[in-house]
C-alpha positions as CSV (number, residue, x, y, z in Angstrom):
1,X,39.3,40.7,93.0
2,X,43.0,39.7,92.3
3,X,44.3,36.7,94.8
4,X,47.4,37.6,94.0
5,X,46.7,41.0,95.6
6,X,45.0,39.5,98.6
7,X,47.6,37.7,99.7
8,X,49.9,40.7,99.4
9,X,47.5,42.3,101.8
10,X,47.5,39.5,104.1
11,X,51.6,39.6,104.0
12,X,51.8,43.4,104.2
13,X,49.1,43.1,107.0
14,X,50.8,40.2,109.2
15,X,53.9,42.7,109.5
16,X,51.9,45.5,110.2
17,X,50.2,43.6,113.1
18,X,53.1,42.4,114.6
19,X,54.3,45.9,114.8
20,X,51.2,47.8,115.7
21,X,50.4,45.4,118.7
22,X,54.0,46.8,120.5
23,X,52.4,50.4,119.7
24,X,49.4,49.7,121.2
25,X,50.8,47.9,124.4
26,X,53.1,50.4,124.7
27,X,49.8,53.3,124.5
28,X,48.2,51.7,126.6
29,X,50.4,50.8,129.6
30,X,52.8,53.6,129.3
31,X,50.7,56.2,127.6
32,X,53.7,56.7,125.5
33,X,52.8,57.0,121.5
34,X,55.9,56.1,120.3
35,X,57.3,57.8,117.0
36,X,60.4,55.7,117.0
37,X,58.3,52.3,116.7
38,X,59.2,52.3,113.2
39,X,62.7,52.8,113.6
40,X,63.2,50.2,116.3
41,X,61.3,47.9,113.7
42,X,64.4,48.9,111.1
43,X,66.7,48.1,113.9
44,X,65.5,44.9,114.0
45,X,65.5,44.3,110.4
46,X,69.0,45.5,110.0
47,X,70.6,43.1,113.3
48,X,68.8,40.1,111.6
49,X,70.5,41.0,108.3
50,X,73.7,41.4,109.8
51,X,73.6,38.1,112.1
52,X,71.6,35.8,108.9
53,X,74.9,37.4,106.3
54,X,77.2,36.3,108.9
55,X,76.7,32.8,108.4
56,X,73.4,32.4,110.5
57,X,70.1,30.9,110.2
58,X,67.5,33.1,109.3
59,X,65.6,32.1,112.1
60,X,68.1,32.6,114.8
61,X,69.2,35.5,113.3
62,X,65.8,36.9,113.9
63,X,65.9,35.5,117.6
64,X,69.7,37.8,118.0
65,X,67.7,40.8,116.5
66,X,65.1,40.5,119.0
67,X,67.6,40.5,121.8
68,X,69.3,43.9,120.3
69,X,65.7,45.4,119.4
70,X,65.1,45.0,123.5
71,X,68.3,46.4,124.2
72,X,67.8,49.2,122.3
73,X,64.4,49.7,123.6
74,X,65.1,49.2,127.4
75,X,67.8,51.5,126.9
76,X,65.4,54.1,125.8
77,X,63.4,53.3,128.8
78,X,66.0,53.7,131.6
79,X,67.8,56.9,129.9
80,X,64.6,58.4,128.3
81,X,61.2,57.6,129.6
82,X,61.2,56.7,132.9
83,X,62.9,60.0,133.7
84,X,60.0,61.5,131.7
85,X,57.8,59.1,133.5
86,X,58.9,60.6,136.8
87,X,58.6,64.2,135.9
88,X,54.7,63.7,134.9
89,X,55.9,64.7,131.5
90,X,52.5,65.8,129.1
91,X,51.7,63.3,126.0
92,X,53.3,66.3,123.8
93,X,56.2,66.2,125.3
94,X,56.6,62.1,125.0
95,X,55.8,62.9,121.2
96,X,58.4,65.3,120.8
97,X,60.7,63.3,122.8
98,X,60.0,60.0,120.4
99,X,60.3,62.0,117.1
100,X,63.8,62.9,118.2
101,X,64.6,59.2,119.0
102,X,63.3,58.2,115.4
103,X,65.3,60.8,113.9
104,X,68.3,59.6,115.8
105,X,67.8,55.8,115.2
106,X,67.3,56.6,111.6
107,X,70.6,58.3,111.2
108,X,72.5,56.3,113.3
109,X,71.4,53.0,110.9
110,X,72.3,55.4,107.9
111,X,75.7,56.1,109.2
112,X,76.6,52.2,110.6
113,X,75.0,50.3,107.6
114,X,74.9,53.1,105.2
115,X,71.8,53.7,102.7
116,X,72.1,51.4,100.5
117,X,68.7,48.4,100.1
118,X,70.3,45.2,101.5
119,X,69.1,41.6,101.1
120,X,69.5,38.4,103.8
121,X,71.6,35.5,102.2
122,X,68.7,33.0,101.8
123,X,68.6,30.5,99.0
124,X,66.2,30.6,96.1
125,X,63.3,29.4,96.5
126,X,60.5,28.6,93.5
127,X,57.1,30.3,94.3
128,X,54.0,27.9,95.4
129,X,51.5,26.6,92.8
130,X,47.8,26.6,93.9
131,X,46.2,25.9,90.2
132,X,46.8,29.0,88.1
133,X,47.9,31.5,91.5
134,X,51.5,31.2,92.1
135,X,52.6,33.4,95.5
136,X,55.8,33.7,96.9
137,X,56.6,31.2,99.6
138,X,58.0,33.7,102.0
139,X,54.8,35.4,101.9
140,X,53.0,32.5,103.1
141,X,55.5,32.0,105.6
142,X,55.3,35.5,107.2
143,X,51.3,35.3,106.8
144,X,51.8,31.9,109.1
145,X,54.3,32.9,111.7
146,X,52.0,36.0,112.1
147,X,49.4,33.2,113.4
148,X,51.6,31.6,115.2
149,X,52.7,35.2,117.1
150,X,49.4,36.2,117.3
151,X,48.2,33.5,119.6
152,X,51.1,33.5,121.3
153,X,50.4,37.0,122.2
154,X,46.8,36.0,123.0
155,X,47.9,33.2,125.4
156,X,50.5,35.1,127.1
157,X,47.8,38.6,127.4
158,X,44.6,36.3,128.5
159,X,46.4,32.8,130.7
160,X,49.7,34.5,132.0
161,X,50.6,36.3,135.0
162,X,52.3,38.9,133.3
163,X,49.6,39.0,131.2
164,X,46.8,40.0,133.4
165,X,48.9,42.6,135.1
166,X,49.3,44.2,131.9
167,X,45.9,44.3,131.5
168,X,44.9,45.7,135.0
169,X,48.0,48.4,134.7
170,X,46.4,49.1,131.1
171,X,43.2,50.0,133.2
172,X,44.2,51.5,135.8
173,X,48.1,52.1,136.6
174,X,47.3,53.7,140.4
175,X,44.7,51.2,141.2
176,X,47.4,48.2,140.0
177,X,49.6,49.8,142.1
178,X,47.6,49.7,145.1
179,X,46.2,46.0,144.4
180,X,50.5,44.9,144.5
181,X,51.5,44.9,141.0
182,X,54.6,45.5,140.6
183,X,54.3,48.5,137.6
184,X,58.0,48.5,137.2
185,X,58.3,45.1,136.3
186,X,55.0,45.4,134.4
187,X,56.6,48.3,132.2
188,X,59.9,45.7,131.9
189,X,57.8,43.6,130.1
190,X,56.0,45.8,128.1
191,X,59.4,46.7,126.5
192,X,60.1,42.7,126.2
193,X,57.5,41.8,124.3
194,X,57.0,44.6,121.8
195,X,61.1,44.4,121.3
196,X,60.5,40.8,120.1
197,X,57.1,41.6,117.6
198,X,58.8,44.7,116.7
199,X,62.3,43.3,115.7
200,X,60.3,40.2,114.3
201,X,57.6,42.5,112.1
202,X,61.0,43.8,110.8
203,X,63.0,41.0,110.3
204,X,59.4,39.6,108.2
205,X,59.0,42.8,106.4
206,X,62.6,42.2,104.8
207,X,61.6,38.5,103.5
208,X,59.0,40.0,101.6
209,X,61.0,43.4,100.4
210,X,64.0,44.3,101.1
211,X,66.2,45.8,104.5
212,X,66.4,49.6,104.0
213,X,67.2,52.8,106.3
214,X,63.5,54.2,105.5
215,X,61.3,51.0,105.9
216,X,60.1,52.0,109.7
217,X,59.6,55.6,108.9
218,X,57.2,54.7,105.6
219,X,55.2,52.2,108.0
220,X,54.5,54.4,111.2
221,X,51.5,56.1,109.7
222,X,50.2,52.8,108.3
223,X,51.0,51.3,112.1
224,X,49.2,54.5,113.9
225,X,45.9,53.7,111.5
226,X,46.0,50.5,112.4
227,X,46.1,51.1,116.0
228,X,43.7,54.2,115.9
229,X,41.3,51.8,113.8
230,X,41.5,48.9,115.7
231,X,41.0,50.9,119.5
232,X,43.3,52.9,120.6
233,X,45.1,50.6,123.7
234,X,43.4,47.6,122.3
235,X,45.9,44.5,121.0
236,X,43.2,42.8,118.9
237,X,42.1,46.2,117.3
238,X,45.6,46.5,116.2
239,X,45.6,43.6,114.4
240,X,42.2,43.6,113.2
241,X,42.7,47.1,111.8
242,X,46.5,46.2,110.4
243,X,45.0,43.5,108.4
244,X,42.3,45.8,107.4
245,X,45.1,48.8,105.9
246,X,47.5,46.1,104.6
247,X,44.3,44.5,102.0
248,X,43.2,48.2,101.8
249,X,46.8,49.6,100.5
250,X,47.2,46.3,97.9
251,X,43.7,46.2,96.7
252,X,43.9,49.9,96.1
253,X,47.0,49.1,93.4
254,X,45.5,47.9,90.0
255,X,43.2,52.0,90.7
256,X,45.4,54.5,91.9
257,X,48.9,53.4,91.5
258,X,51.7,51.8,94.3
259,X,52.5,55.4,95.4
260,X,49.2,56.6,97.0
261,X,49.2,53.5,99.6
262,X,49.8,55.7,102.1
263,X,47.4,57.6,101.3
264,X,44.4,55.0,101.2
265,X,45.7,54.0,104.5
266,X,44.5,56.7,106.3
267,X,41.4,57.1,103.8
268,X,40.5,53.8,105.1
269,X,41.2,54.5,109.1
270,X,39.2,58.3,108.2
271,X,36.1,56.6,106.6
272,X,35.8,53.6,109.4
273,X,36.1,56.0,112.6
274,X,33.2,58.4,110.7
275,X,30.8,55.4,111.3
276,X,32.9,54.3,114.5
277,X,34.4,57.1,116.1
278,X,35.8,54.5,118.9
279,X,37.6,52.5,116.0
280,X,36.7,48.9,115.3
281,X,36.8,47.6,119.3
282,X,37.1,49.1,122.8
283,X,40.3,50.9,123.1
284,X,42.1,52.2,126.4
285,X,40.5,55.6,127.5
């Protein structure tokens, strides 16, 4: 087994985790799968490219991309979903709904930024020797902010007050609402926090490729076998079953070939719910 493979899994992983822990949250509080995630992930990508060219620091240009990527996202909410929301609109409608959004965020990044690949304005930096495995150093750095978000995300979901009413609307929305919680602001933060991993699993993703119209789109599959493999609803499954795909996909090269990683993505999410039909944990019924 190739390290040098492994460690692309763990990269390709770490940004798919990020990203499919907003898809989840936003399942399982808002019952909302969200076809757009992937584009709003672009979005993010693109406004840290534009802020880190401008003269910025990568790092706070990823910080400005977060603040658009919840912008975006909130406006979404109060033009889009809470109407839908408020009409008891079915899960087939929401899909439809979100397809449209992606289709419209996708086009509207083509026409602003055009479709050209683009690259952030970062300096060279020589690879990282471990004996005879060299791997890229932004690779290990998007392996360890992905630790670093992760329990962040687990601090702020098990010790917070946010946190826990996010977990009881998760539950159960009407009985939250009859214990006090305020669902509103519940659903607020929802959109907060997966506009920050989202814009941040983009932002990441262009460090280790490059910032293109299309990125989001190819990864929403990917992110929905992640989700559906970790528990549908269930943050930890997410990320569990996003570093699961991302090995799967990279192992899968030196056999079949870069072009069929989609492919073994959803071979891998097929084969696991066959033995586990629930997925890897409990997800949100």
């Amino acid at each position: 087994m190739d390290p040098q493979l492994i460690i692309n899994g763990l990269a390709v992983g770490s940004v798919l985790a990020l990203a499919a822990i907003g898809l989840t949250l936003t399942y399982g509080i808002l019952r909302l799968s969200n076809f757009a995630h992937g584009d709003y992930m672009t979005l993010g990508a693109y406004l840290t490219w534009l802020a880190n060219t401008q003269g910025l620091n990568i790092w706070l240009s990823m910080l400005l991309g977060s603040v658009g990527t919840i912008i975006g996202m909130l406006i979404a909410e109060l033009l889009l979903w809470k109407p839908m929301r408020d009409r008891r609109a079915s899960s087939t409608t929401l899909i439809i709904i979100s397809i449209g959004l992606a289709l419209f965020m996708r086009n509207l990044i083509l026409l602003i930024w055009g479709s050209s690949n683009q690259s952030y304005d970062l300096p060279v930096v020589q690879a990282m020797q471990f004996g005879d495995l060299r791997i890229a150093y932004y690779r290990i750095v998007v392996i360890g902010l992905t630790i670093l978000a992760i329990a962040g995300v687990y601090f702020l979901l098990q010790n917070s007050k946010i946190g826990k009413a996010m977990r009881a609307v998760a539950d159960n929305i009407d009985l939250a609402r009859v214990s006090g919680i305020n669902v509103e602001r519940v659903v607020l933060w929802t959109w907060i926090i997966t506009g920050v991993l989202t814009a941040f699993a983009g932002g990441m993703y262009g460090l280790i490729t490059a910032v293109r119209p299309n990125m989001g789109w190819f990864l929403i599959l990917p992110m929905f076998a992640s989700v559906i493999l970790g528990g549908i609803g269930n943050p930890y499954g997410a990320i569990a079953g996003a570093f699961v795909i991302g090995l799967a996909q990279e192992l899968s090269v030196p056999i079949l070939g870069s072009q069929y990683k989609l492919g073994v993505a959803l071979l891998m999410m097929v084969l696991i719910l066959f033995i586990r039909p629930q997925g890897l944990f409990k997800g949100t019924s």
